[in-house]
C-alpha positions in Angstrom: 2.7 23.5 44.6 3.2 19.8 44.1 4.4 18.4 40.9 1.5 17.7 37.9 2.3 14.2 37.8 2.2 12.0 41.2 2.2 7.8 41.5 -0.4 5.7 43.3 0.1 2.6 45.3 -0.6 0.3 42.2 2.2 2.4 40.0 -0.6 3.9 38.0 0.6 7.1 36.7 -1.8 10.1 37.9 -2.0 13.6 36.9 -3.5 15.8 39.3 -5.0 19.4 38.0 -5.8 22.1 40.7 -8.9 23.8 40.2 -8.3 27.2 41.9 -11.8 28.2 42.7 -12.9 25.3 44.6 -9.9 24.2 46.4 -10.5 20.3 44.4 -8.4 17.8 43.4 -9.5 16.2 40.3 -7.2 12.4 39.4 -7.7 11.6 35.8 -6.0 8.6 34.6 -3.2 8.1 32.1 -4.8 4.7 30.9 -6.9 4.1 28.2 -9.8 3.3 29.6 -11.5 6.2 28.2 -11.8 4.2 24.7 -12.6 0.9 26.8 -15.5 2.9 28.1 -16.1 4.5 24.9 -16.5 0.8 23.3 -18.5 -0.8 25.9 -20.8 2.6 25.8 -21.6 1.9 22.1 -22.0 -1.9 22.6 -24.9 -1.6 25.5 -26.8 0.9 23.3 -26.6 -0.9 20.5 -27.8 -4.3 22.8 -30.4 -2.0 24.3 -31.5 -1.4 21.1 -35.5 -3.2 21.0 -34.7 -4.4 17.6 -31.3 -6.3 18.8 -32.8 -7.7 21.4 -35.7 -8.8 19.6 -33.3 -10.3 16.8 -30.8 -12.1 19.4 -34.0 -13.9 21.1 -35.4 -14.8 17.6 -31.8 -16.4 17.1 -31.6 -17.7 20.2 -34.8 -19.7 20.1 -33.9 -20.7 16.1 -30.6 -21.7 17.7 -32.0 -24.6 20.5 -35.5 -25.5 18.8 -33.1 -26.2 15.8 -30.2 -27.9 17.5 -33.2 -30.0 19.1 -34.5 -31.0 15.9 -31.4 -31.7 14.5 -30.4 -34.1 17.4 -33.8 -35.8 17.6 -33.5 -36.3 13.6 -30.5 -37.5 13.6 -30.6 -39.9 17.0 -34.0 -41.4 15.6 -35.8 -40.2 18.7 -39.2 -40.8 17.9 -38.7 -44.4 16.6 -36.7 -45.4 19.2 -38.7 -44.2 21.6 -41.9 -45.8 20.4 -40.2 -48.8 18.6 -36.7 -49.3 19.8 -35.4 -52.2 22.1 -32.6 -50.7 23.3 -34.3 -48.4 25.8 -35.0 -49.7 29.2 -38.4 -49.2 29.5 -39.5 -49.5 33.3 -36.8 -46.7 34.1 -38.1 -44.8 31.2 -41.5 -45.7 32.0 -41.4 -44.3 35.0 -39.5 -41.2 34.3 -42.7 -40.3 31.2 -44.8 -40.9 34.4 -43.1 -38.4 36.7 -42.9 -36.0 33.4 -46.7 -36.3 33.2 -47.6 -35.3 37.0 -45.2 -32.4 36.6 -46.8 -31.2 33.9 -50.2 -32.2 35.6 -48.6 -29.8 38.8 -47.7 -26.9 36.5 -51.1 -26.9 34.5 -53.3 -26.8 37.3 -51.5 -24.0 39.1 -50.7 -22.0 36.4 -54.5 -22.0 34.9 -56.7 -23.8 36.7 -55.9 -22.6 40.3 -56.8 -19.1 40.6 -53.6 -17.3 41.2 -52.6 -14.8 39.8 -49.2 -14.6 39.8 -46.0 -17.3 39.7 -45.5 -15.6 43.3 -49.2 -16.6 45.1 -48.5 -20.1 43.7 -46.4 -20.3 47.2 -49.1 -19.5 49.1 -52.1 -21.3 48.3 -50.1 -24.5 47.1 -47.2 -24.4 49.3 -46.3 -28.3 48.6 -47.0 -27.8 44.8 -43.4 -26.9 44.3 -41.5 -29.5 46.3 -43.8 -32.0 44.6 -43.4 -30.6 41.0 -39.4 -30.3 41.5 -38.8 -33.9 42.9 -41.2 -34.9 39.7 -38.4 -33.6 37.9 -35.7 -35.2 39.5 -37.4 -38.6 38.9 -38.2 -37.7 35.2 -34.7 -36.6 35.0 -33.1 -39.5 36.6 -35.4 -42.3 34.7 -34.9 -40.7 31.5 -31.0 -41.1 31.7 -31.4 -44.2 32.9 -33.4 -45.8 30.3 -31.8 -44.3 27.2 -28.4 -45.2 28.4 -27.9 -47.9 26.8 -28.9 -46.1 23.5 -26.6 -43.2 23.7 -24.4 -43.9 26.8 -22.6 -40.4 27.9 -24.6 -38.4 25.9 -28.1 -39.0 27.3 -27.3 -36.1 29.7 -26.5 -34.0 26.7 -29.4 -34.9 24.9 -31.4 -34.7 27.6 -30.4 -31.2 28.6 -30.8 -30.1 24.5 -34.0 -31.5 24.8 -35.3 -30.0 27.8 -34.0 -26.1 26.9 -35.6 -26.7 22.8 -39.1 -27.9 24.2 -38.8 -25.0 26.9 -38.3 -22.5 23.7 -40.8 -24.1 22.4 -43.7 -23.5 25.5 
């Protein structure tokens, strides 16, 4: 018989039990994984839990809708954006303008166009897409450059706060 104990490639200490009846070799590690796997068991029943999850998305959404808020309160959005000079407004114009026909894009093929699901929106408005995601670029690109001079580096990170908060909020 060969000895209880036998090393692997890795130097992982083995222990190798005979099992007379069936001629098997069962390896069961010396680590302590068994209590890693013990942990991680309890943690994905408890985050499989309906109630967790429900929570963590409740927190989730209070977390960007209010980190949204916050920023806009606190960056004077709405008062810049109607009454503020500092914003260049024939890149921002044209960036609401692009928002608008995205939006327009969306609307009609999510409830005005017959299909049914996100997936048949491919087939019978195979251009929608393209046209709704280079909308978005445009939008993108004229928001950041007309509030640059308003918030310089951060219009990105504004504009991505804004963006996931507004999403929450749809």
């Amino acid at each position: 018989m060969s000895s209880p104990n036998t090393q692997t490639k890795s130097g992982v200490s083995k222990r190798v039990k005979h099992n007379n009846t069936t001629n098997k070799i069962e390896l069961d590690s010396t680590l302590d994984s068994d209590q890693n796997n013990d942990d991680n068991g309890k943690l994905k029943s408890i985050l499989e839990n309906r109630y967790v999850v429900y929570i963590l998305k409740k927190l989730e959404w209070l977390f960007w809708v209010g980190l949204g808020t916050y920023i806009a309160y606190r960056t004077d959005l709405v008062n810049e954006i109607f009454y503020g000079n500092s914003i260049d407004r024939l890149y921002f114009n044209i960036g609401v303008i692009a928002l608008f026909g995205f939006l327009g894009i969306y609307i009609y093929c999510a409830y005005f166009s017959g299909a049914k699901e996100s997936n048949d929106w491919e087939k019978i408005h195979p251009k929608a897409i393209p046209i709704a995601t280079i909308l978005l670029v445009i939008f993108t690109f004229g928001f950041i450059i007309g509030c640059w001079s308003l918030w310089s580096f951060l219009t990105p990170v504004f504009l991505f706060i804004y963006f996931i908060s507004v999403s929450y909020l749809v």
